[in-house]
SESE-841062 format. One line per 2 residues: number of its first residue (from 0); for each residue x negated, y, z negated of C-alpha. Coordinates in nm, 2 decimals, m for minus. Each point is the difference from the previous one (the first is absolute). Example, Ala and Ser with C-alpha at 12.3 -4.5 7.8 and 13.67 -1.06 7.14 Angstrom:
2
0> m1.23/m0.45/m0.78; m0.14/0.34/0.07
//
This chain:
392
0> m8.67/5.83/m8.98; m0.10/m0.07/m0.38
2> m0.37/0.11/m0.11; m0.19/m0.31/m0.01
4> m0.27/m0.01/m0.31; m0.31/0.13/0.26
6> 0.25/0.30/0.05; 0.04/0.10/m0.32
8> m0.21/0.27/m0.14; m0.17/m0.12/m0.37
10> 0.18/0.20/m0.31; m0.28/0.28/0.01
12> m0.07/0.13/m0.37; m0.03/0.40/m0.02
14> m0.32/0.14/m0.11; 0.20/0.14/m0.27
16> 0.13/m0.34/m0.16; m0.37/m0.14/0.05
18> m0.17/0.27/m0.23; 0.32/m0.01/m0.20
20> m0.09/m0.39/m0.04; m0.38/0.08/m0.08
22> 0.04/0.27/m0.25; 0.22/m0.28/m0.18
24> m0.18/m0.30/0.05; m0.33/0.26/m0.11
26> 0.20/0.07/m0.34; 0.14/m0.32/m0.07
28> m0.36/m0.17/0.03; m0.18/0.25/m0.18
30> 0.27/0.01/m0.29; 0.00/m0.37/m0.02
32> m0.34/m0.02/m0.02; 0.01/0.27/m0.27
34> 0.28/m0.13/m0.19; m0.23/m0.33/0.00
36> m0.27/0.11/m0.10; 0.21/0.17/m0.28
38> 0.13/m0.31/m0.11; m0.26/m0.22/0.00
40> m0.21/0.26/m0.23; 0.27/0.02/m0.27
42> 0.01/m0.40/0.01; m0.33/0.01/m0.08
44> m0.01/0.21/m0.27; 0.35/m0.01/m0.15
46> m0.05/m0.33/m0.20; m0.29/0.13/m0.19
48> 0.16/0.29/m0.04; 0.30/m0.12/m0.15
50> m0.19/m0.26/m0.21; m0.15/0.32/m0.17
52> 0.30/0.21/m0.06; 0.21/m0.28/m0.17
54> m0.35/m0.07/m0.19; m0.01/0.38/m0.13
56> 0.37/0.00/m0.04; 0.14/m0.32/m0.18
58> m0.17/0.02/m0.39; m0.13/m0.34/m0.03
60> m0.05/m0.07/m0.36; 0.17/m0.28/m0.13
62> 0.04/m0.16/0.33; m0.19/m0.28/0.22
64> m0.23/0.11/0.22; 0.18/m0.15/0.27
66> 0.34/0.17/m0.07; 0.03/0.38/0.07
68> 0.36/0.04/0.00; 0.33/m0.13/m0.19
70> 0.38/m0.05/0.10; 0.27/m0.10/m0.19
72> 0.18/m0.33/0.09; 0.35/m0.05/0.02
74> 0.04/m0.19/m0.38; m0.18/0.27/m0.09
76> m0.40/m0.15/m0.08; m0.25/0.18/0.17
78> m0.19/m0.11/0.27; m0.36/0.15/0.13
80> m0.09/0.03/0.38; m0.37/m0.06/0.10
82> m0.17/0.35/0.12; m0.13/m0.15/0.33
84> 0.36/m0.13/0.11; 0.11/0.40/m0.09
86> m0.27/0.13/0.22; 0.08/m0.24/0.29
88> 0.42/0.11/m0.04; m0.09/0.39/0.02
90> m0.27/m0.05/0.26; 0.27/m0.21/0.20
92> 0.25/0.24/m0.05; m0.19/0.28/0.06
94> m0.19/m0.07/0.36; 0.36/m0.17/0.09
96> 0.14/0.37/m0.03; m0.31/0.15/0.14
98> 0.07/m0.18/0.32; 0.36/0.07/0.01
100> m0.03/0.35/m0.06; m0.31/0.05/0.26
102> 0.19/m0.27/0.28; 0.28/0.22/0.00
104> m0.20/0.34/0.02; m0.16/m0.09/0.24
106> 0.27/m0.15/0.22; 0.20/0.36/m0.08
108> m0.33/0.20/0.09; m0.06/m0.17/0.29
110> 0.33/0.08/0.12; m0.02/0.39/m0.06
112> m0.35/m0.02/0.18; 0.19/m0.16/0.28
114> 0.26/0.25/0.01; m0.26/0.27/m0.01
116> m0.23/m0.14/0.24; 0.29/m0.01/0.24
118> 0.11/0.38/m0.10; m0.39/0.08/0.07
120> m0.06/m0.18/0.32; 0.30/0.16/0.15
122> m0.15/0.34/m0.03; m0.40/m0.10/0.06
124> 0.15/m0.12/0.36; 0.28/0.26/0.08
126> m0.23/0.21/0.18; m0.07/m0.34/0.24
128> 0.43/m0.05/0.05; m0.02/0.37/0.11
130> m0.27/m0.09/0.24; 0.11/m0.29/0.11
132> 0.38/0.18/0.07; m0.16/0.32/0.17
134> m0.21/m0.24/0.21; 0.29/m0.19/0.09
136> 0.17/0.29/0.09; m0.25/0.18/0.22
138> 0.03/0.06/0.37; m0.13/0.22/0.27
140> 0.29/0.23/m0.08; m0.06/0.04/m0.36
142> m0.39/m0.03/m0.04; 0.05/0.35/m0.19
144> 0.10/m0.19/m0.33; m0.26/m0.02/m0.23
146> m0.02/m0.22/m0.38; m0.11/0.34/m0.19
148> 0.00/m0.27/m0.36; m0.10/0.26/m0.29
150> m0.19/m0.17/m0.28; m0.29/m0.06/m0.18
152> m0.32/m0.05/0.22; m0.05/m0.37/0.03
154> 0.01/m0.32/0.26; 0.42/0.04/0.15
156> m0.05/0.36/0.01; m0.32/m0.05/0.17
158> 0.15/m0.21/0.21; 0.33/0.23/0.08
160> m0.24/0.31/0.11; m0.17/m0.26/0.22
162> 0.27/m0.08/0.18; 0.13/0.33/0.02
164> m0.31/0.10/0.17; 0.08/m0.31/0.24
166> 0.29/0.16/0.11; m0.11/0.33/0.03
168> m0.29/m0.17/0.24; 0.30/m0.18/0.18
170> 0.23/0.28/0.05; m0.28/0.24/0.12
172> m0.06/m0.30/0.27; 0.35/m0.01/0.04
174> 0.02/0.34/0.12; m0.32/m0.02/0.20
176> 0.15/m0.25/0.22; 0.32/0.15/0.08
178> m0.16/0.33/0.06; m0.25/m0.21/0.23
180> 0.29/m0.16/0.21; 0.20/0.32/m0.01
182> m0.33/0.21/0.14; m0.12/m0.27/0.23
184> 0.39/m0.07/0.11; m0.01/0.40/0.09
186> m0.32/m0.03/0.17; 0.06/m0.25/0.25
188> 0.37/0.18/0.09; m0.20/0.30/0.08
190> m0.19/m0.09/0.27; 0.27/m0.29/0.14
192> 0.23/0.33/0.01; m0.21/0.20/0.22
194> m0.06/m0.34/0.23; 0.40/m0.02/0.01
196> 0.09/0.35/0.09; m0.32/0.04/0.28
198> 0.19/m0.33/0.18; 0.32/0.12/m0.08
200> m0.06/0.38/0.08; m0.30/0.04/0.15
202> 0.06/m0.32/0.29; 0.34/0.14/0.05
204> 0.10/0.09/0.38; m0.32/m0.02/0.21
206> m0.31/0.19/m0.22; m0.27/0.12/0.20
208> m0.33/m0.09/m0.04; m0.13/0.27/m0.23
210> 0.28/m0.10/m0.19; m0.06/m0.41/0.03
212> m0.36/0.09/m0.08; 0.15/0.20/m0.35
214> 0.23/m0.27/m0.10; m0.30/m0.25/0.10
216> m0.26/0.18/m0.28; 0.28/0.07/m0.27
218> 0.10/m0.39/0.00; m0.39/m0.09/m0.04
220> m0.01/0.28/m0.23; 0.29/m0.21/m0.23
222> m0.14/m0.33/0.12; m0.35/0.10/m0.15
224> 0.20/0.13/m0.32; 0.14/m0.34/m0.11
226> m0.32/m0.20/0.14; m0.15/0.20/m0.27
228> 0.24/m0.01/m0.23; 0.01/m0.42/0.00
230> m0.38/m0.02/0.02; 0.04/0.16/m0.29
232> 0.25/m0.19/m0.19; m0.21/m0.29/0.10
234> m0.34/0.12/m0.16; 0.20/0.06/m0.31
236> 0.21/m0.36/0.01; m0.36/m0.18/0.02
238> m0.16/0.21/m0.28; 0.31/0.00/m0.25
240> m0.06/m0.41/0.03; m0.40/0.00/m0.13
242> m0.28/m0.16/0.16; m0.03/m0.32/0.09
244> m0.34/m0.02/m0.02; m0.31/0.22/m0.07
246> m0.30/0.12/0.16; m0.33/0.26/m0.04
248> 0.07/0.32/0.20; m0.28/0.23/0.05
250> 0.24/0.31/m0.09; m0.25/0.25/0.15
252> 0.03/m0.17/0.31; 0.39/0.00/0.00
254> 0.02/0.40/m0.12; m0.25/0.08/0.33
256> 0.14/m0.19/0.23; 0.36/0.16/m0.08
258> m0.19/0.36/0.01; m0.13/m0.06/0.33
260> 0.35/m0.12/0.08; 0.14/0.37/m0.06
262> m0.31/0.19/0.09; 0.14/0.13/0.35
264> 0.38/0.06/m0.20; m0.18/0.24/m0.27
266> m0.19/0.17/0.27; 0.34/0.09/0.22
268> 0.17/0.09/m0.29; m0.32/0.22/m0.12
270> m0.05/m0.19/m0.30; m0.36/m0.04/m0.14
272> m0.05/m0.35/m0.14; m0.26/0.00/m0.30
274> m0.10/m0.35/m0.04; m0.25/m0.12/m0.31
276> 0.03/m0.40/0.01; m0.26/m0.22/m0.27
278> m0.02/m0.37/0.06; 0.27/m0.20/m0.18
280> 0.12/m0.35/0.00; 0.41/m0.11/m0.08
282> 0.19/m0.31/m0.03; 0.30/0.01/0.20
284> 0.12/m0.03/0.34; m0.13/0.18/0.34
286> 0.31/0.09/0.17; 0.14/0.11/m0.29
288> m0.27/0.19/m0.15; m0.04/0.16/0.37
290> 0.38/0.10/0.01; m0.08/0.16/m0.34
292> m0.21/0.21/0.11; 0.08/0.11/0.31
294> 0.37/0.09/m0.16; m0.19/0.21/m0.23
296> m0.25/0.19/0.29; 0.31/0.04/0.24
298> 0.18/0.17/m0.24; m0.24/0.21/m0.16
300> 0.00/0.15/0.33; 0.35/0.01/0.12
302> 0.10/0.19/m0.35; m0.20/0.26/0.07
304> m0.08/0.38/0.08; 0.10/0.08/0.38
306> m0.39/0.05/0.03; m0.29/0.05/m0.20
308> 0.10/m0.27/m0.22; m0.28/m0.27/m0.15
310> 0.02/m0.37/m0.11; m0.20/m0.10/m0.27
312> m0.11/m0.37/m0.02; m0.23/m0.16/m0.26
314> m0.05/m0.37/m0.12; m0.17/m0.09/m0.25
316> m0.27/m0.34/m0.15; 0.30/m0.09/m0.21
318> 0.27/m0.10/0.25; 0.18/0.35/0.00
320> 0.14/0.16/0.29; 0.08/0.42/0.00
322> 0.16/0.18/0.27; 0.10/0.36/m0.05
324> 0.14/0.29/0.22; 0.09/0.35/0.03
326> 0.37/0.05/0.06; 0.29/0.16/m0.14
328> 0.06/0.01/m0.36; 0.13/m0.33/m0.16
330> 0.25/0.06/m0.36; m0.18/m0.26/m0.23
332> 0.38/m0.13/m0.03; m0.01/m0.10/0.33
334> m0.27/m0.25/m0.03; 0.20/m0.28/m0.14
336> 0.24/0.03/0.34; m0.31/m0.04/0.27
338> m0.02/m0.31/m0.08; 0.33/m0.18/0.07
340> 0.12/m0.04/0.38; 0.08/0.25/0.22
342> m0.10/0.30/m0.25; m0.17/0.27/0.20
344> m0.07/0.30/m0.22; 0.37/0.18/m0.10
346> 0.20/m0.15/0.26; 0.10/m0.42/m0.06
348> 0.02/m0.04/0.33; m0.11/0.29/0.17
350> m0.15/m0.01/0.35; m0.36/m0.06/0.04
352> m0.27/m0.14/0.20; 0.02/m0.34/m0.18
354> 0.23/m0.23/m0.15; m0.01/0.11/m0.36
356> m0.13/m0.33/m0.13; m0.39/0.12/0.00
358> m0.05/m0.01/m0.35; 0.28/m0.25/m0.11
360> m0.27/m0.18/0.17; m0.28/0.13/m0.14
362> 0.14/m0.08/m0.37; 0.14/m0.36/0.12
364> m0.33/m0.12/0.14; m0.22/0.10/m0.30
366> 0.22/m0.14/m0.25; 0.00/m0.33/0.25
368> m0.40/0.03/m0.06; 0.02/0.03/m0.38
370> m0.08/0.36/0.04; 0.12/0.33/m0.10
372> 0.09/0.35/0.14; 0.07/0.33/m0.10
374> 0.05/0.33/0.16; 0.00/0.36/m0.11
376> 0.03/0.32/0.12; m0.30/0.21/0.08
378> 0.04/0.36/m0.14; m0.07/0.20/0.35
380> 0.27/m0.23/0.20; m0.01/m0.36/0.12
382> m0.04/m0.33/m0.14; m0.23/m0.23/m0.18
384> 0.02/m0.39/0.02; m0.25/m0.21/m0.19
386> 0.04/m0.40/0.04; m0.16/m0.21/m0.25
388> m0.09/m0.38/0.15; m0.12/m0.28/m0.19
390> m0.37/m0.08/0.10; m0.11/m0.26/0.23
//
């Protein structure tokens, strides 16, 4: 079926014929005006100053003072031309070769300035082809390319090291993800395994009922494990979308109400909690705010000495949140890794009380409030989280 005329695209002029066409159309207006200007100034002058020269030049003794210059005729008498109509041929003559001469140079510069401004264009907007072909090209398989344009520090190269930041950004989320579906994919076989082989091995033949009361607690044991695990998915799908709306949270409230929460846990565990809360007001969401912290509390306690261990928490008037713990010894490399899903100390997915997403969590609510968090190491063993919230 033939392109009808709504079909067809409009003949689309490159950005490199447009400034082409400007630098041109810039020279050839500014020359003609120059060239004018030119030639209207030796119009001006050039009949006076003509009228001069043939006055100094051509003795005038002897001769009318209307006559300044003599020809011979062909019968051979001698004729005299009048000095004004001698003036008016050079002048003629003269400004008639004046605009030749500056018509055609300017016709022949303007042409080199096109053919230059062509040449010059192309090279200005290289570094954008190269963009535009790398961007063209990209993929989630190839998101390692990079533009790495060398040159002089200026708008493209600006521009290039932009985007190449972009992609580092993109690959890094890249990998995040597939590591995410890859831990979260392992996570949930776990525990489905152990509910398939306790039917499958354990329900075999006719078990007893110490042994139905076994398989009984190891498949609550596994169904507990992915309820957990998809509560926690959820909390982090909700606060990777933002808020939808914000409200004032009494912050103090919210840390000692989780506290309280994991009062009797701390105790059975022999954990001292040391609690120092100041009155502070954020702007954000309850339940979200609330999962924040208790995420925080419950693991400052879980990652922990066997006994003896202590939990620090401490808010402060400005919206700021600490929790810190004794524990083992964290590398400062390791850091980086707590965050993302399923990371539990040295092990990606190594077995543990909860679902490895605690401060995934942590990280993707605070940046949901506007908010920041960073964690260190503290030099005798443990951890120290301190979440920054925009004030209410």
């Amino acid at each position: 079926m033939p392109a009808t005329g709504s079909d067809r695209r409009p003949t689309r002029l490159t950005v490199r014929v447009k400034l082409t066409a400007l630098y041109g159309a810039l020279f050839l207006g500014s020359g003609a005006v120059l060239l004018t200007v030119i030639y209207l100034l030796v119009r001006d002058q050039l009949s006076f100053r003509l009228g001069t020269a043939v006055a100094r030049t051509i003795p005038m003794e002897g001769l009318q003072a209307s006559t300044a210059l003599r020809q011979t005729r062909p019968d051979g008498t001698l004729a005299f031309l009048p000095a004004a109509e001698v003036t008016r041929a050079v002048e003629a003559t003269t400004l008639e070769t004046l605009l030749l001469i500056s018509i055609l140079s300017l016709i022949g510069v303007a042409a080199v300035s096109v053919a230059a401004g062509w040449w010059l264009s192309g090279r200005v907007l290289q570094p954008l082809h190269t963009i535009t072909a790398t961007a063209q090209r990209l993929s989630s398989s190839n998101l390692h390319e990079r533009l790495a344009i060398k040159g002089p520090p200026d708008e493209l190269t600006e521009l290039a090291e932009t985007f190449d930041r972009m992609l580092d950004r993109l690959e890094s989320s890249f990998d995040s993800q597939r590591r995410f579906v890859a831990n979260a994919s392992h996570e949930l076989r776990t525990p489905l395994a152990v509910q398939r082989a306790a039917v499958q091995i354990g329900l075999a033949g006719n078990p007893t009922p110490e042994k139905a009361a076994e398989i009984r607690e190891q498949l609550l044991t596994a169904n507990r494990r992915i309820e957990r695990l998809i509560d926690g998915l959820l909390v982090l799908a909700r606060s990777d979308r933002g808020l939808a709306k914000r409200t004032r949270v009494e912050m103090h409230t919210v840390v000692t109400e989780a506290v309280e929460q994991y009062r009797a846990e701390a105790a059975r565990r022999e954990i001292e909690l040391q609690v120092r809360i100041t009155e502070a007001t954020v702007s954000g969401d309850r339940v979200l705010l609330t999962q924040l912290v208790t995420n925080l509390v419950s693991n400052a306690i879980r990652h922990n000495l066997p006994a003896g261990g202590t939990v620090w928490v401490r808010t402060d008037v400005f919206g700021g949140l600490t929790v810190s713990n004794t524990g083992p010894k964290v590398p400062v490399s390791q850091i980086p890794q707590l965050f993302e899903p399923f990371r539990r100390g040295e092990g990606r997915t190594a077995k543990g009380e909860g679902a490895g997403l605690g401060l995934s969590i942590v990280d993707s609510i605070t940046r949901a409030h506007g908010g920041t968090v960073k964690a260190e190491p503290r030099p005798d063993g443990g951890l120290r989280v301190k979440v920054e919230l925009p004030r209410g």
